[in-house]
C-alpha positions as CSV (number, residue, x, y, z in Angstrom):
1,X,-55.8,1.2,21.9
2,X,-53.6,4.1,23.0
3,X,-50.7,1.9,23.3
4,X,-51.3,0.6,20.1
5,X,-51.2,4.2,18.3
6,X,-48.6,4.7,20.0
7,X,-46.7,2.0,19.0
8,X,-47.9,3.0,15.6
9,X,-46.8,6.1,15.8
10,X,-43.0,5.5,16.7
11,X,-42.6,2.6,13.8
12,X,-43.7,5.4,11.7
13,X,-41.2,7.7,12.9
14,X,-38.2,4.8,12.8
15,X,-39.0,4.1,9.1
16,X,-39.4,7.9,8.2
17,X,-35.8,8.3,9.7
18,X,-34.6,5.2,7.3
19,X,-35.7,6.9,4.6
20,X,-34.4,9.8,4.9
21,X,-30.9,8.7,6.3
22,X,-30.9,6.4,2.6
23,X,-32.0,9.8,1.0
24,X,-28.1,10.9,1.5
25,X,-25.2,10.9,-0.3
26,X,-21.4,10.4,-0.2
27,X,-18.5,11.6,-2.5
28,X,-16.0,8.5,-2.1
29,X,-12.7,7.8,-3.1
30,X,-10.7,5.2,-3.5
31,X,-7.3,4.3,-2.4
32,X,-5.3,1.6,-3.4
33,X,-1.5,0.3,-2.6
34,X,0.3,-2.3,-5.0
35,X,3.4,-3.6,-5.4
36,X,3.8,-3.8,-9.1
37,X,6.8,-6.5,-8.2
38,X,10.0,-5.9,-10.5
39,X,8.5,-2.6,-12.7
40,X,12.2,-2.6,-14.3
41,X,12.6,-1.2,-17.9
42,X,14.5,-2.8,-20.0
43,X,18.1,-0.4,-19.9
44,X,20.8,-1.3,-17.7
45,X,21.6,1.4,-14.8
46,X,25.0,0.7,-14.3
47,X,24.8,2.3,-10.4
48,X,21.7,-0.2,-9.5
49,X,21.7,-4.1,-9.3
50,X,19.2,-4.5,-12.5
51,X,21.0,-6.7,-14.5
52,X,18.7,-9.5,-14.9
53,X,16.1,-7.5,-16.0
54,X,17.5,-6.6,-19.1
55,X,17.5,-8.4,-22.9
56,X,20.7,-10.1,-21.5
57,X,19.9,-10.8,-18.0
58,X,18.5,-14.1,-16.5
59,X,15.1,-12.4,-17.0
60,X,15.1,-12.1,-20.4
61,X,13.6,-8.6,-20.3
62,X,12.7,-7.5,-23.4
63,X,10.9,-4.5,-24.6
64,X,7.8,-6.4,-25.4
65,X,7.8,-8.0,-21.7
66,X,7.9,-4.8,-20.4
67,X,5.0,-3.4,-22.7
68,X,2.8,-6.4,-21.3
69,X,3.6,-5.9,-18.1
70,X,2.6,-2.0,-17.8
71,X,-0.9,-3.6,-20.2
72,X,-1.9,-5.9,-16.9
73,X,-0.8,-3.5,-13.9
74,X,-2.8,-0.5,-16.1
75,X,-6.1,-3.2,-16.7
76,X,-5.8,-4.0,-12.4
77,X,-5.0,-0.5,-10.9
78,X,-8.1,1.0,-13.0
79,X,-9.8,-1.4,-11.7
80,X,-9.0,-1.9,-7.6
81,X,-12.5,-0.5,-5.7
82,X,-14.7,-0.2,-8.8
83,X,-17.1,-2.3,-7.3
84,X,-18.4,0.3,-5.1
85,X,-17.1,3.4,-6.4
86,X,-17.2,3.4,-10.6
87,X,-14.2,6.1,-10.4
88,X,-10.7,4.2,-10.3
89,X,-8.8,4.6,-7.6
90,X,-7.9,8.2,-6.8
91,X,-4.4,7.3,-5.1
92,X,-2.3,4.8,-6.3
93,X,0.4,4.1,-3.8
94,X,3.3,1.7,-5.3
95,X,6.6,-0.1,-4.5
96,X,9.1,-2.1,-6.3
97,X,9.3,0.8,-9.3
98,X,13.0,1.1,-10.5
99,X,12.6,5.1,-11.7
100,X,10.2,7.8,-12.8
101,X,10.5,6.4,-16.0
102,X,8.2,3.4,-15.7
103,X,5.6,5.3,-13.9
104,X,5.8,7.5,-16.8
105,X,5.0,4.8,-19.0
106,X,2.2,3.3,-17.1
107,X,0.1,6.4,-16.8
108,X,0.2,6.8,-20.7
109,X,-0.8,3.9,-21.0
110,X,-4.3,4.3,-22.9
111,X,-7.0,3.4,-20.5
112,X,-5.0,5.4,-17.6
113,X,-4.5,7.9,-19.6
114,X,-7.4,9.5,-19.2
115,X,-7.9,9.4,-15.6
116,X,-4.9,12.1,-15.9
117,X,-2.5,10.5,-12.8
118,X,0.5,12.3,-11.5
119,X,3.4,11.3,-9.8
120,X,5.3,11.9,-7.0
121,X,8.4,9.9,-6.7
122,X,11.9,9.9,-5.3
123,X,15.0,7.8,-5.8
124,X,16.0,5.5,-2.9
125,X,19.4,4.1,-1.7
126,X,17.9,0.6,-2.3
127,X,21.1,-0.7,-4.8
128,X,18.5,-3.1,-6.2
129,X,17.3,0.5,-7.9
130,X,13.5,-0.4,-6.6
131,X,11.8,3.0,-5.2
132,X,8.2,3.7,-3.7
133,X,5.9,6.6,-5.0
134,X,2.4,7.6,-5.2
135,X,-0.3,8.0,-8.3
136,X,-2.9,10.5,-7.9
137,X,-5.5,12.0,-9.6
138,X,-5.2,15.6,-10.8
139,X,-8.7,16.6,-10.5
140,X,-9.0,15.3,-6.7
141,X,-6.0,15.9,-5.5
142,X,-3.3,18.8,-4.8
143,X,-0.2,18.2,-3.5
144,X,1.0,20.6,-1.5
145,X,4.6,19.0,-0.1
146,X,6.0,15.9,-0.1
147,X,9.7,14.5,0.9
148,X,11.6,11.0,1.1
149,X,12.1,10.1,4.7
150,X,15.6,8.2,4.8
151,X,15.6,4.7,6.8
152,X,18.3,4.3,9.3
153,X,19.1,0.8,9.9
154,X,22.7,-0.6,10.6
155,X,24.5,-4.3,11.6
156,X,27.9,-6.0,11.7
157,X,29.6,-7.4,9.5
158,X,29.2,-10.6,10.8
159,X,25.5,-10.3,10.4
160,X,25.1,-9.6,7.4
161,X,27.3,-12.6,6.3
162,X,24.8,-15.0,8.4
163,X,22.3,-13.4,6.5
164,X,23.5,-13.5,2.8
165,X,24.4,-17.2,3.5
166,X,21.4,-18.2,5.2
167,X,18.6,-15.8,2.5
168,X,15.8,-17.9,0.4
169,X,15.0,-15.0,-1.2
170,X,16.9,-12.2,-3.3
171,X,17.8,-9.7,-0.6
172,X,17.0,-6.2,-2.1
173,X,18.8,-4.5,1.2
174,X,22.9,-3.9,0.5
175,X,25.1,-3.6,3.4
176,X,27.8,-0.7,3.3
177,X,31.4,-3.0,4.0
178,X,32.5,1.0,5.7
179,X,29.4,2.0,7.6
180,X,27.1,-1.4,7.9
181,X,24.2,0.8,7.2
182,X,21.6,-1.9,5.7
183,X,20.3,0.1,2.1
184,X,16.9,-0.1,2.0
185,X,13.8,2.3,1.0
186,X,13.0,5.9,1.9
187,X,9.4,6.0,3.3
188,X,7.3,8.8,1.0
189,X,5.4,11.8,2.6
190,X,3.1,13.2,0.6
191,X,0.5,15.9,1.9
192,X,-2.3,17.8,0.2
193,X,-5.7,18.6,-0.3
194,X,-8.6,16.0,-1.6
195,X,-11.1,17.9,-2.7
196,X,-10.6,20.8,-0.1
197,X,-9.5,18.8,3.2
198,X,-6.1,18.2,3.7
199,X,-4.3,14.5,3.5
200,X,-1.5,13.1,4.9
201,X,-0.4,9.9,3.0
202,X,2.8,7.5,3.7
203,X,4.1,5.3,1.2
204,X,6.5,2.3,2.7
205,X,8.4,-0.8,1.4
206,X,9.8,-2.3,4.9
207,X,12.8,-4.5,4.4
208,X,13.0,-7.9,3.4
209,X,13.0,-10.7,5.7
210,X,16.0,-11.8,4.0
211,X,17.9,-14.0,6.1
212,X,14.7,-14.9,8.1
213,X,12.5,-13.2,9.9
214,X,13.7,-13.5,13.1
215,X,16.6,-12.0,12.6
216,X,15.6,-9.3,10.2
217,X,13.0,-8.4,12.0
218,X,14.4,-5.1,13.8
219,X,14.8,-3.6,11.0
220,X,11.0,-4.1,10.4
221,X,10.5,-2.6,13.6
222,X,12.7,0.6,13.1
223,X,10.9,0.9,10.1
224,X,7.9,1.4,12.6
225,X,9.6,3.9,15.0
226,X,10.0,5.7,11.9
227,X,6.7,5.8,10.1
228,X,5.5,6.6,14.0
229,X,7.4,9.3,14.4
230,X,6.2,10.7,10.9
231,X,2.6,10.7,12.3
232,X,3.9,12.1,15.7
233,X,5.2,15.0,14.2
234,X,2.3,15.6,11.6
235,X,-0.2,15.3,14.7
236,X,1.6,17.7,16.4
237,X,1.2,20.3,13.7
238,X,-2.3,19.3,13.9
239,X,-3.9,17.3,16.5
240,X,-6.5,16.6,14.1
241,X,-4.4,15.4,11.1
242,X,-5.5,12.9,9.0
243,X,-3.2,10.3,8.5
244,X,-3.3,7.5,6.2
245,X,0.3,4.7,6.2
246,X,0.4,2.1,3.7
247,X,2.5,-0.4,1.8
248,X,4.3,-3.6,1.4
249,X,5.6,-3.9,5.4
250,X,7.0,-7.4,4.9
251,X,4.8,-8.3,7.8
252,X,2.1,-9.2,9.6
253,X,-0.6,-7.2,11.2
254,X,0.3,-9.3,14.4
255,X,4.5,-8.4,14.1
256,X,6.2,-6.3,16.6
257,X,6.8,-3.5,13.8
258,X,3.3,-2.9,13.4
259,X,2.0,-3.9,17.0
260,X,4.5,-2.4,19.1
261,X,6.5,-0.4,17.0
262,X,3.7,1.7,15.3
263,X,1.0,0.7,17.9
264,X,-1.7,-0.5,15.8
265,X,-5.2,-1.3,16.7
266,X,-7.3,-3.7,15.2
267,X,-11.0,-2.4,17.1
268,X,-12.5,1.0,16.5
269,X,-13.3,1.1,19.8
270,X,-9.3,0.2,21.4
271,X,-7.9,3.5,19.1
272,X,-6.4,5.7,21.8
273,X,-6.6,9.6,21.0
274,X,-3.8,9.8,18.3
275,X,-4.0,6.2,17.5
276,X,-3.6,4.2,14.7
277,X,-6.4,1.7,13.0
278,X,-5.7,-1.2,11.1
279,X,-8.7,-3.5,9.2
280,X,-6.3,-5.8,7.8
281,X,-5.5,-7.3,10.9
282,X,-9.4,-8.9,10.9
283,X,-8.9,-10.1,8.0
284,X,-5.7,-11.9,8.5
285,X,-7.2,-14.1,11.3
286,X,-9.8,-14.9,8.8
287,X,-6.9,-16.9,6.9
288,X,-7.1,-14.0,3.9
289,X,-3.7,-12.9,2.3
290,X,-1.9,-10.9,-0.2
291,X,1.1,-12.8,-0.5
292,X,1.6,-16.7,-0.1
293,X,4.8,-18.2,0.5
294,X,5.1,-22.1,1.0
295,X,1.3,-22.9,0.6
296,X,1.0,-20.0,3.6
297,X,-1.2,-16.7,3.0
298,X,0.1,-13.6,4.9
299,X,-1.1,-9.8,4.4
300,X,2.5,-8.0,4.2
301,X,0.4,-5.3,2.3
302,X,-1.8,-2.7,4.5
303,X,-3.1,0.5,5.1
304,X,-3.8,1.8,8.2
305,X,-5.3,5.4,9.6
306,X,-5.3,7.7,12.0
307,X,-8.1,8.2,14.9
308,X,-9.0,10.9,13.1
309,X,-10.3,9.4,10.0
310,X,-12.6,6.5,12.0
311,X,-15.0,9.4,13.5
312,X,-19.0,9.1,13.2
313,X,-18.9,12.7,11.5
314,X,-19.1,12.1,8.1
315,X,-18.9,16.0,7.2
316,X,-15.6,15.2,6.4
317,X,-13.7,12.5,4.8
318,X,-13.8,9.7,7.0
319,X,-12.5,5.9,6.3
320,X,-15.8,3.3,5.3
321,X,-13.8,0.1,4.6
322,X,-10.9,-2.0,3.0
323,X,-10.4,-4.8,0.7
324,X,-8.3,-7.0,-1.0
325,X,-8.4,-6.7,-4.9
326,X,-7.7,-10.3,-5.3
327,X,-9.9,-11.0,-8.3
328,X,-9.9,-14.3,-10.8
329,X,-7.6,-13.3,-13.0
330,X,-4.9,-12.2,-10.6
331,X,-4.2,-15.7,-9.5
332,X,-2.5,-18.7,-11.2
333,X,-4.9,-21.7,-12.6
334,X,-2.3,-24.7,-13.3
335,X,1.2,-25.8,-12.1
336,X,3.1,-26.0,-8.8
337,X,1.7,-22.6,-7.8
338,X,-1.9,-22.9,-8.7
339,X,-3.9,-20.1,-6.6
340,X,-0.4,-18.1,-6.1
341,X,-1.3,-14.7,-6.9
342,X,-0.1,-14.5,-10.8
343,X,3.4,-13.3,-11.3
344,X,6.0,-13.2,-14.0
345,X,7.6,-16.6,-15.1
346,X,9.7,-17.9,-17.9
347,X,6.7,-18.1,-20.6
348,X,4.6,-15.5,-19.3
349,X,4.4,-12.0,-18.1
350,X,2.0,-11.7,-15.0
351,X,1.3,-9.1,-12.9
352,X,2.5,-9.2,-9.3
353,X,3.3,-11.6,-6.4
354,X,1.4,-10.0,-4.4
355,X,-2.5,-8.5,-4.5
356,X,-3.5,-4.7,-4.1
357,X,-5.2,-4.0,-1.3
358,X,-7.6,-0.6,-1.1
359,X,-9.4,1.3,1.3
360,X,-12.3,4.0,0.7
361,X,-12.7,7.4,2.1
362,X,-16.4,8.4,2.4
363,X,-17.8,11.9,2.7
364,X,-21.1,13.5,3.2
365,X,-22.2,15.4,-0.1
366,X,-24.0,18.8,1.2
């Protein structure tokens, strides 16, 4: 009978602590990366390769084009993580933007409007004109500094001609004929405080695997020494910082760029002090993808984080989980493509070629 009581006793106990663990709360936020794939407007920039997206140009680009197109990224961004958190996303992280100007636009648009984004954005020596930069919420958010990282990456001359005559896809990286310093995107630092507690975010656009990715693939991989020594040198500031990288790598979770280059972990528990998580490479041997090319789904898009942001305490902003924002209307229903994610084609504007991906960040309320 004692044992009994006992027993009694400690199920009592293990369902009072349920109750009161379900008793808490969380603030969450949202975080979201998207490559909004061609944001051009419609006005030729004489020092950038945006011809064909212009009245005149092979795209056809007109004004009302471009007015649908900033209508279907507004309708997706607001809603990327709503599921679970009915705030839209507090950072937007983007790539493929030609200028200010179009973010601009897309933040007045009306629905986003009043969410009240800003925008931190920089030019980049990509001659395609196509730039990265971040979206975030006023209210949550404060910037405090932010800077455009420059990419480094060089080859011969006779490199970049097997390339350009071997590419099955535009190559948005311009070689320099006097330095053979391969153009590409800056990577974007942007730190502040959300809500209080400082955040380090990196927004990247690897290059292309133009030519193949074989043979474009160390420049993927000095992309990765790069956005690795970023996080060294914010973690020595503070061996605590919280680090979040994200973006449109142009690889896999299982390439040498993010492996080797960046170190990435796909368990909790393999995260060495100062290492780097990253949930999207589960999900990639699961056969999920942002990006299909030749009936084959790949997740080029990603965000990873710091050790510091998988921790059990959840007194401070801590990582929950991530998804891909790859919902019905995103993807193509008919034609050669059905299932593609939904782009831009001659008789209709889409949205992207590739799907947003998101992460939330999950904080106990006091």
């Amino acid at each position: 009978m004692r044992k009994l009581r006992l027993i009694v006793v400690f199920a009592f106990l293990f369902l009072f602590r349920i109750g009161f663990s379900q008793q808490k709360s969380y603030r969450i936020h949202t975080l979201a990366f998207y490559n909004f794939e061609n944001l051009f407007d419609t006005i030729n920039n004489p020092d950038t390769n945006d011809d064909e997206w212009t009245p005149q140009g092979t795209q056809r680009w007109t004004s009302k084009k471009y007015h649908q197109k900033l209508e279907n990224l507004a309708r997706v961004v607001l809603e990327i993580g709503t599921a679970e958190n009915a705030n839209s996303p507090t950072f937007i992280a983007c790539s493929e933007i030609e200028n200010r100007g179009v973010l601009e636009d897309l933040i007045q648009q009306p629905k986003m409007a009043m969410q009240d984004y800003g925008i931190i954005h920089f030019d980049s020596p990509d001659k395609r004109g196509i730039d990265v930069a971040l979206l975030f919420q006023k209210k949550y958010f404060k910037p405090t500094s932010y800077a455009n990282i420059p990419l480094y990456i060089y080859q011969n001359k006779t490199q970049h001609q097997e390339l350009a005559s071997t590419s099955e896809e535009q190559d948005d990286e311009v070689v320099s004929t006097f330095q053979n310093r391969v153009f590409t995107r800056d990577q974007l630092l942007v730190t502040g405080f959300l809500d209080g507690e400082e955040i380090n975010i990196i927004v990247n656009h690897w290059p292309s695997r133009a030519g193949g990715e074989k043979k474009s693939s160390p420049f993927r991989e000095e992309a990765g020494i790069l956005n690795r020594k970023i996080i060294d040198s914010l973690q020595k500031i503070n061996p605590d910082a919280k680090v979040i990288t994200l973006g449109d790598l142009n690889d896999s979770p299982f390439n040498n760029s993010i492996k080797k280059a960046l170190g990435a972990n796909s368990q909790k528990q393999d995260v060495p002090e100062f290492g780097i998580y990253n949930p999207f490479e589960e999900m990639a041997k699961k056969g999920l993808g942002t990006i299909a090319f030749r009936d084959s789904w790949d997740i080029f898009d990603q965000i990873m984080v710091t050790k510091s942001l998988i921790k059990n305490d959840f007194s401070t902003y801590q990582y929950w989980k991530a998804g891909i924002f790859n919902k019905s209307y995103l993807i193509q229903s008919s034609g050669q493509y059905k299932g593609y994610p939904k782009r831009h084609s001659a008789t209709e504007v889409g949205f992207s070629d590739h799907f947003p991906v998101y992460i939330y960040l999950i904080k106990e309320a006091k």
